[in-house]
N, C-alpha and C positions, 0 to 999 in steps of 0.2 A: 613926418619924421618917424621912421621905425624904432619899435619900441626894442633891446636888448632883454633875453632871458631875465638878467641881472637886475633888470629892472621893472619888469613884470613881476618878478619876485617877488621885490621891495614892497611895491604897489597891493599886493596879494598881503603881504607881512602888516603892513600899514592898516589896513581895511581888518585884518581878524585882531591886530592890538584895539584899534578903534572901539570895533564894535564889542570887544570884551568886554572895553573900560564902559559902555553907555547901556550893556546890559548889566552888568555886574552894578551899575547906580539906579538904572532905571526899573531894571525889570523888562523880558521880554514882550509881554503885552505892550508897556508904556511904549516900548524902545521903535522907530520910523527909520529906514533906510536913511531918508532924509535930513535925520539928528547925528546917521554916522559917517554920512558923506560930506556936511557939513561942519566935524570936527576933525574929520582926517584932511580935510581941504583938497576935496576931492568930488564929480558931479557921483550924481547917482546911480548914472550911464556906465560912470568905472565899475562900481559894487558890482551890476549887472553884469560885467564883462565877466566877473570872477566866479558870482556865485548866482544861480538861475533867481531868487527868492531870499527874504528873509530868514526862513527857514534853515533852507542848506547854509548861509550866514553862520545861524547858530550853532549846529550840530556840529560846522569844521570848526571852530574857536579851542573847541576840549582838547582832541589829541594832539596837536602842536604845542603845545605849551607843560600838559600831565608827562604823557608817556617819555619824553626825554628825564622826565626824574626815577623812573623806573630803569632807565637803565645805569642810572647812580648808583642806585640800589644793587641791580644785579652787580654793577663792579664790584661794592663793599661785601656782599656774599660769594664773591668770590677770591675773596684774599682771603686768606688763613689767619684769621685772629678767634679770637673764646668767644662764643655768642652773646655774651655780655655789652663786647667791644664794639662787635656788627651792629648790637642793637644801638647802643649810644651812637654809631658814629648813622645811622639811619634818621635817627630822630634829631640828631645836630644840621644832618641837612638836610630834613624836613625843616626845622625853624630857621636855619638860614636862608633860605627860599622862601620862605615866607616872609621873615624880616626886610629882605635885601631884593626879593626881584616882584617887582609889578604887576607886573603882566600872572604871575605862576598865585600872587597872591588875591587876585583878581579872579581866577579859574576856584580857588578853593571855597572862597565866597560862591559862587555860584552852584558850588558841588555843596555843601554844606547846607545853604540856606536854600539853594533851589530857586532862587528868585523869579517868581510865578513863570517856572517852566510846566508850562502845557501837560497837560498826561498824555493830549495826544504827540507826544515826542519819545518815543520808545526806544528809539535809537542812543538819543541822551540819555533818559534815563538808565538805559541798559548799561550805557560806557561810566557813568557815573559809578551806581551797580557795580559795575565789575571790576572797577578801579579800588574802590572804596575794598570790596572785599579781597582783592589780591594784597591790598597794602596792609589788612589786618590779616590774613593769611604770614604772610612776611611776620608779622610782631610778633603773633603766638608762637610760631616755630621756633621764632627767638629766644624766646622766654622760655619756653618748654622745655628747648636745649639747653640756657642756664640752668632750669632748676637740673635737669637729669644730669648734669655740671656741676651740682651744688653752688652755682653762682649767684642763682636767685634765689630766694625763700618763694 
């Protein structure tokens, strides 16, 4: 039976929530194709199908799940409100995605604590990196432009 885009997809989507959720517990050392093939109920031969290694596994887990809040972000900097506004309504849905969505609060643990990701993963590291400092990029401007606002102290 041929497989649909749509469901190839799914399959793709399944395997990088999976394996988020059993590095994000595990840790990448600890973590076995075979613990995330057997929690997505799925063989290991799928995993392969998607991603050549463990490895490349990891590295695509980060930007499907981060960068779609970045463009949250760019939406609220781009309505016209006081920088004060921008900034609270940033950080509301920074906590509400962390609150409410899984999968995103799952990514931040891993971005935070690093959970024994490798040095030699440059790649993550750098996305992490440069995630981390675009989003405090984003605050201070925030801020900066309150105070030059007189909004912040």
């Amino acid at each position: 039976m041929k497989r649909t885009k749509e469901e190839a997809e799914e399959t793709r989507i399944l395997i990088l929530s999976t394996a988020r959720k059993i590095f994000s517990d595990k840790g990448y050392a600890a973590t076995k194709l075979s613990d995330i093939a057997q929690e997505a109920g799925i063989t290991r031969g799928a995993i392969y199908w998607y991603f050549k290694n463990k490895k490349e596994l990891f590295v695509n887990i980060f930007p499907a799940n981060v960068d779609p809040f970045f463009e949250t972000i760019n939406n609220i900097l781009s309505v016209e409100l006081r920088p004060i506004n921008k900034l609270e309504k940033i950080l509301s849905s920074l906590f509400d995605k962390i609150d409410n969505n899984t999968e995103f609060r799952r990514n931040q643990h891993l971005y935070m604590f690093r959970r024994n990701v490798p040095e030699n993963f440059p790649i993550v590291l750098e996305h992490m990196r440069n995630r981390i400092e675009k989003f405090n990029i984003i605050i201070i401007k925030m801020i900066v432009s309150g105070q030059e606002q007189g909004e912040i102290r």
